[in-house]
N, C-alpha and C positions, 0 to 999 in steps of 0.2 A: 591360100584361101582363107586360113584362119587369120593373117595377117588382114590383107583387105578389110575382111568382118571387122576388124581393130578398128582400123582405121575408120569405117564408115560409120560407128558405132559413137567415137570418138569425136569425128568431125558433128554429128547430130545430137550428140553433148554441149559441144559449143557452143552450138546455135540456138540450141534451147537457153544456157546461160546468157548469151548477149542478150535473146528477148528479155530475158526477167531482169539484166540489169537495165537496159532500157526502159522497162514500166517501172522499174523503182525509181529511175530518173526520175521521169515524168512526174510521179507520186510525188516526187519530194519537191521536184519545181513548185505545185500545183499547192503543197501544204503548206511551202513558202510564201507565194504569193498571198493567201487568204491569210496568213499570219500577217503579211506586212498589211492587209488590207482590212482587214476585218475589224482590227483596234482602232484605228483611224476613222472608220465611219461608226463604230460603237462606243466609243466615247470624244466627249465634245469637252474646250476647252470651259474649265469654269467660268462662271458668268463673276465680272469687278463688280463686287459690293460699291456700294455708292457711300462714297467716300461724304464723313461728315464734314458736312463746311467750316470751316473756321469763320470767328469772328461775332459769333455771339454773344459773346461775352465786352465786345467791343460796344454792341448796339444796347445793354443794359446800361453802358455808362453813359452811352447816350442820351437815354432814356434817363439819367438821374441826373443829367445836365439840363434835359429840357425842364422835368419839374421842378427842378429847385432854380430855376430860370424864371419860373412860371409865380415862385415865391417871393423871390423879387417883386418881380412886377406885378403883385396884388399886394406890398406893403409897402411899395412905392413912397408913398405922401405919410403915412407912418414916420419913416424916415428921412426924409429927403422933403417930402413938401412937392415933388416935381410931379406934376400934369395933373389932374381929380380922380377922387374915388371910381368914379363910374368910367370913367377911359380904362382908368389903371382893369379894372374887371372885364369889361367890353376887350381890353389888350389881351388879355392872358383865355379868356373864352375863343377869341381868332385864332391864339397859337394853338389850343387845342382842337380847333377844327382845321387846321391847315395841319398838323400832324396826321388826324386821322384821314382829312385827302391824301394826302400826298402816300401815306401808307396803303391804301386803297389803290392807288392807281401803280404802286408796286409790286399787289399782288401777284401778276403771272410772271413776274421775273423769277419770285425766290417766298413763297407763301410764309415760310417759319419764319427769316429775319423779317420781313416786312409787317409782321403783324404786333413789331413791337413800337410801332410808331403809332397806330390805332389806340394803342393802353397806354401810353405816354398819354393821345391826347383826350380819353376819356378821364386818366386820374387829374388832366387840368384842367377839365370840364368840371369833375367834382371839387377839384379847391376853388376853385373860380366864385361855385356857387356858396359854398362854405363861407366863402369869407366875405362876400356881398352880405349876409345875414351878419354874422358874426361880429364881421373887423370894423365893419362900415354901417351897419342897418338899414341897407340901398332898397331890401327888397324883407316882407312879410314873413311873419314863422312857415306861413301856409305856403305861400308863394316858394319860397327855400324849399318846402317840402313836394311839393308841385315839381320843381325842375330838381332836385336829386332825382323824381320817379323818371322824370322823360330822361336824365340822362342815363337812368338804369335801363330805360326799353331800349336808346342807343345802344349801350354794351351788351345788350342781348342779340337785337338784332345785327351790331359787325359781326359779335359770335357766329348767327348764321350764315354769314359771309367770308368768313375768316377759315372756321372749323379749326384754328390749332390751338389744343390746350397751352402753348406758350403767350399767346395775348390770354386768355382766363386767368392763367396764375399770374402773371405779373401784374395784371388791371386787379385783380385782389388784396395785393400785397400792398398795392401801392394807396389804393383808396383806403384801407385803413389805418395804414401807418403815415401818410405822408401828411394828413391834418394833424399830426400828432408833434411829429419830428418836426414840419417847420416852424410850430410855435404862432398857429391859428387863432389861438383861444378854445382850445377842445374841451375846457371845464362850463360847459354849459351844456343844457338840458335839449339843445337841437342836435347837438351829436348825438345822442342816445339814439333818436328818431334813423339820424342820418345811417349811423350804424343799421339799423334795423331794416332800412331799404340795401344797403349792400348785402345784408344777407339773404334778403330774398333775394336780389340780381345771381349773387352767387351759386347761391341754390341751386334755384332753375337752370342757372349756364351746366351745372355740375352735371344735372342729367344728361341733356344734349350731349357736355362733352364726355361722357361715360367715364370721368376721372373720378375717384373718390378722394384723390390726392388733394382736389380743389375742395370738396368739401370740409376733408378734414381742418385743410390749411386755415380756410375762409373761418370753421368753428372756432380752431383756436385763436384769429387775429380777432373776432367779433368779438368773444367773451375776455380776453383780456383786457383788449380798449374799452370795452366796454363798464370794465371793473377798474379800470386806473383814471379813469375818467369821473365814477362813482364816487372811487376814494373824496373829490376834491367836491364834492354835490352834499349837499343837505337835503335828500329826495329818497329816503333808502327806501321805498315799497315801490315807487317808481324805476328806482335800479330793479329791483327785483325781479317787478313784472319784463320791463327788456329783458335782463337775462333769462328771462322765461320763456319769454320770444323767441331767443334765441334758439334756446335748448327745443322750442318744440321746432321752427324752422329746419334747423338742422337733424331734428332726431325722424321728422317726416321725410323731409328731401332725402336721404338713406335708403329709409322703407320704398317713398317711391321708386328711387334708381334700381332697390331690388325686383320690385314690381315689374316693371318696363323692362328691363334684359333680362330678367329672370336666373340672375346671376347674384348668391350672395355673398357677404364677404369673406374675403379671404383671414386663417387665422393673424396672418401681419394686420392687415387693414382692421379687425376690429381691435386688436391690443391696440391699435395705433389711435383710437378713440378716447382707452381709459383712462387717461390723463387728463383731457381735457371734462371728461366725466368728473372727474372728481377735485377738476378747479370750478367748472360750474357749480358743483353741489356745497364746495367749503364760501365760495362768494354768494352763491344765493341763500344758503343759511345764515353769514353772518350777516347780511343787508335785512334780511327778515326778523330775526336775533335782536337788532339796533331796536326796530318799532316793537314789533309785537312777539317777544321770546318764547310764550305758549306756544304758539301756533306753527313755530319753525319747524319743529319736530312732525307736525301730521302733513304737512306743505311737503316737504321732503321723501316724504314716504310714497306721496300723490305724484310726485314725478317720478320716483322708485316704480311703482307701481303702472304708468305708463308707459316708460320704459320694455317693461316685460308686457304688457300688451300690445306694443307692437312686433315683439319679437314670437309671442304665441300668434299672430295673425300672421306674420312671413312663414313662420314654422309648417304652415297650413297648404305654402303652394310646392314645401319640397318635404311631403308626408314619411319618406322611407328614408331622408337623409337628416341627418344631424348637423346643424348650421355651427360652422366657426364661430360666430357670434356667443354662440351660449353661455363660454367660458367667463366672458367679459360681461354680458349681461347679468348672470350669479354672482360676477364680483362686487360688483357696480351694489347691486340687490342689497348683498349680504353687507355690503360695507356703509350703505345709509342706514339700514335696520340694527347691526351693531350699535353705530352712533348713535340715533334718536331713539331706537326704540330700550337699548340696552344700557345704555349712560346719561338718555334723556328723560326718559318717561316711564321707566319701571322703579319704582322706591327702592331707595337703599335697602328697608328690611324684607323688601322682595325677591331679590335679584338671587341673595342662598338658594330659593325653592330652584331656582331653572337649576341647577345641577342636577337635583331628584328628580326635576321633569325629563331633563338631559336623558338621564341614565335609563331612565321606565321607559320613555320614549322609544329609544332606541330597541326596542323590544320588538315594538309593532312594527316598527321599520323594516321591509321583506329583503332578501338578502341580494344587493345588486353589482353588476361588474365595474369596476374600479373605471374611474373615468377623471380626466384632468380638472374638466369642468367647475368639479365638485370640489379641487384643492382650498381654494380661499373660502369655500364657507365652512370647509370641514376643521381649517385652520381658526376661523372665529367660534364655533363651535367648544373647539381644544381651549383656546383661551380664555373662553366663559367659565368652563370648568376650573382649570388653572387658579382664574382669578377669585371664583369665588371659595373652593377649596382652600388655598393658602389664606382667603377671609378668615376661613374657617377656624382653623390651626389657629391665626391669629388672637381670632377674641376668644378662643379655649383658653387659652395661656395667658392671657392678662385679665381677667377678672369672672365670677360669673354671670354671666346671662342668661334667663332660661328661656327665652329665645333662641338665642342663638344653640346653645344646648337640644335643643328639638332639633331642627334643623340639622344640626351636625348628628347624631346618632341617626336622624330620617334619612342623611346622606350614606352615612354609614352601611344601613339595610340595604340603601338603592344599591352600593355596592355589590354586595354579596347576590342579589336578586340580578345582578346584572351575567355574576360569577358562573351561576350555576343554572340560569335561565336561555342564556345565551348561546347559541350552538350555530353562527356564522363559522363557516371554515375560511373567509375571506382572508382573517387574519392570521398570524403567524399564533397558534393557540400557544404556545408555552412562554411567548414573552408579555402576549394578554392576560397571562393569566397571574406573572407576576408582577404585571403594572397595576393589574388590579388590588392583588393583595396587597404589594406594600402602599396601596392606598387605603386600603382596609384597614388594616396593621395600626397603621400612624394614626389615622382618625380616630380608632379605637382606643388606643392607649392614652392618647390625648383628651379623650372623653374620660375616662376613666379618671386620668390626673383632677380634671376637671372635678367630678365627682366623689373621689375619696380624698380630696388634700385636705379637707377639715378634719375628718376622722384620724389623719398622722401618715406616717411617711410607712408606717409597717401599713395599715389599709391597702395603701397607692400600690405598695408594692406587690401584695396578695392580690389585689384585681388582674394586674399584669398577669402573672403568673397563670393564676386559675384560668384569664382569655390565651395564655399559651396553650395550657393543658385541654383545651376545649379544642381548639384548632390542631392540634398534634392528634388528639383521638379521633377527631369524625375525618382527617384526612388517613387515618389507621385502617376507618372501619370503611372507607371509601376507597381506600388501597392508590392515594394520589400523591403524588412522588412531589410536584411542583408544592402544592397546600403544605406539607409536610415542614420542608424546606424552609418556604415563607416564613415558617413561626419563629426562625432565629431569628430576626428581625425583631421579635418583640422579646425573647429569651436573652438577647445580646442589652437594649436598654434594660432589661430587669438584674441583669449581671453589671451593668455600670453602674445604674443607678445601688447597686448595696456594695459593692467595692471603693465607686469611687465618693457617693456623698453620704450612703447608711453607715462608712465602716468608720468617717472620720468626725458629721456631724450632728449624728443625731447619739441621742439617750443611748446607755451600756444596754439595757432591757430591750429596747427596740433592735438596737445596732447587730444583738446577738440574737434575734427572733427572726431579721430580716435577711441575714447571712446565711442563717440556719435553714431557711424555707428556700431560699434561693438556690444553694446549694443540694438541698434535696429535688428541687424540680428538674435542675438542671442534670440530675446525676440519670433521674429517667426519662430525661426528653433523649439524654445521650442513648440510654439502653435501647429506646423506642429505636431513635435515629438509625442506629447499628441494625435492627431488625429491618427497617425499608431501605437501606444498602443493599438486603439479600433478595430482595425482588426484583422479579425478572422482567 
């Protein structure tokens, strides 16, 4: 019986186990399958990037085949004598409109390469008419100036049939430099003009094409040709005014494209400006320089000043954000105001007071957070001081002046008023405070020199000393460890100055009065010293 029970207990054991390996089959078929399945419809294979075409580089040389084809064949009878002026023009005007057909009607093939046959034949549309005036005198200044504009509304309007920044930038490059390069006659005073219609063509294209790369490009091709072309002109207020043209053309088309996208520049794109800033401003100053040398300096300052209001007008539609621009705009600023305003227009016995103004200034100045922007004017800043400081030093020690003698102890003051006035934590306080003292220091003792060398070399020496002992106590009774310190700086020249020129050249009476004081001060600047060692 208990046998049986075994068995059938045994046998219903079984059968329980084959079911559950059964469903774990099944299980496992089932999580099989949705593995092999489930990846297969949840991911898809990446999509083939479209591969860049080759061969553009091919169609540029094309492109520098046709117009210097085109050069040919408008100086023809120049050389050669063969067929007349007006064919040879009427010739190279056909090839540049069978270019831009024939690139037209390859737009749906291949948009990018095809639209470099379009700006092939608008830059031979532009030499074409160039040299009709120019080479030949076929057609009016007016007339020349008439058909640059209609072929500027041409490259505007392919632009809006085109849409690829590749015809804008290479129809730019080419209309400026190729009257140049093939030896047009570009020393005359209708380029100026002509230039000045490519920069509005250019302009305008730049917004449309939302590239600022065209505008940059177009600014720097416009004011160079613009300026090498100058060089060779007896016109220099007329250069001017173009390049004024220029700079406002260019400095608006900007502003507008920020307008319109509402997008300003990036910090690349505006550093990428300040080059060409500051070939415009050394070419329009020295062409303004040539005629009228007064007036360069407030000229200058008038496009400075421009400038920054257009950049406080864009600042107006992005209120909460800080424009890339800034940095380059303050450089731009700070770097005409240097020149004109600070090596042009302030007098030489002027120029000392801006250190005192420097230093007082800085006072009312609220304490702000460090910003890159501010690097290049805080660097001209530094410089003004530098340069008029070491002025300082300078005519102290070669003669005196009581000019300059004012000024230098008023600098002196500003110093110390800057020392003990000043409570910015911006800066690192123990290394401000010893740039400042040993500006103190040296100005002082330099005044001093200044002041007692008549009365003898023991005077010079006792002024030292007594402005050590003056600095050693009130840094004593101010308990200031950096002040203190400082005063070796003027303890060390009053120990040279009686060692190495009181012991050897002056008088035994003086030599041994000078040694003697010096020695004595020195022995309690040490005693003091050794007491603010023990503070904590």
């Amino acid at each position: 019986m208990d046998t049986e029970n075994l068995e059938a207990q045994l046998k219903s054991l079984e059968t329980r186990v084959s079911t559950l390996e059964a469903q774990l089959h099944k299980e496992s078929d089932q999580s099989q399958w949705t593995a092999e399945i489930v990846p297969s419809t949840a991911t898809t294979p990446p999509k083939e990037k479209q591969a860049v075409k080759p061969g553009n580089w091919l169609g540029i040389i094309a492109i520098i085949c046709f117009i210097v084809a085109a050069g040919f064949i408008v100086k023809l009878t120049m050389d050669s004598g063969w067929l007349t002026p007006a064919r040879q023009i009427g010739l190279a005007h056909l090839l540049g409109l069978a270019l831009i057909g024939a690139g037209y009607m390859l737009l749906p093939t291949d948009r990018s390469y095809a639209s470099l046959l379009p700006a092939a034949g608008i830059i031979i549309l532009y030499l074409a008419t160039f040299a009709a005036y120019r080479l030949y005198s076929l057609i009016l200044f007016q007339t020349a100036i008439a058909l640059t504009v209609l072929i500027s509304i041409l490259c505007i309007w392919l632009y809006i049939k085109i849409k690829h920044d590749l015809y804008a930038i290479v129809t730019a490059v080419g209309a400026y430099i190729a009257p140049i390069v093939l030896g047009l006659e570009t020393t005359a005073i209708f380029s100026l003009y002509y230039f000045v219609v490519c920069s509005l063509t250019f302009a305008t294209i730049s917004i449309w094409v939302h590239s600022r790369t065209l505008t940059m490009l177009a600014a720097y091709l416009a004011i160079l040709a613009s300026s090498i072309v100058g060089f060779g002109l007896d016109a220099n207020i007329l250069i001017a005014v173009i390049l004024a043209l220029h700079f406002l053309i260019f400095s608006l088309g900007t502003y507008f494209y920020t307008q319109t996208t509402k997008q300003y520049l990036t910090e690349t794109e505006a550093w990428s400006f300040f080059p060409v800033l500051i070939i415009f401003y050394v070419m329009e100053y020295y062409f303004i320089d040539r005629s009228y040398p007064h007036l360069a300096p407030w000229i200058s300052l008038l496009f400075a000043g421009f400038l920054l209001s257009l950049y406080l007008s864009a600042k107006k539609w992005f209120p909460t954000q800080s424009l890339n621009s800034q940095s380059v705009i303050l450089a731009f600023v700070t770097l005409v105001a240097f020149h004109s305003i600070y090596l042009e227009l302030l007098p030489v016995d002027v120029r000392p007071w801006l250190f005192v103004l420097i230093l007082l200034g800085s006072l009312l100045i609220p304490q702000t957070t460090k910003s890159r922007a501010f690097f290049i004017p805080s660097l001209a800043i530094f410089a003004i001081l530098a340069i008029e400081y070491l002025c300082m030093l300078s005519n102290l020690l070669t003669g005196f002046d009581l000019s300059w003698l004012i000024v230098s102890f008023a600098a002196f003051f500003s110093i110390w008023a800057l020392l003990f006035l000043n409570n910015k934590k911006s800066l690192n306080r123990e290394e401000f405070e010893y740039l400042l003292l040993g500006s103190a220091h040296l100005l002082g003792i330099t005044g001093l020199y200044r002041l007692m060398t008549d009365y003898g070399s023991l005077a010079v020496s006792a002024s030292w000393l007594f402005y050590a002992i003056l600095v050693i106590s009130f840094a004593f009774y101010r308990k200031d460890r950096v002040m203190a310190r400082s005063a070796l700086l003027v303890l060390s020249f009053a120990a040279g100055k009686a060692l190495l020129y009181d012991a050897s050249s002056t008088p035994t009476i003086v030599r041994i009065g000078c040694l003697l004081l010096t020695g004595v001060v020195l022995y309690g600047a040490g005693l003091i010293m050794r007491k603010i060692a023990e503070w904590k």
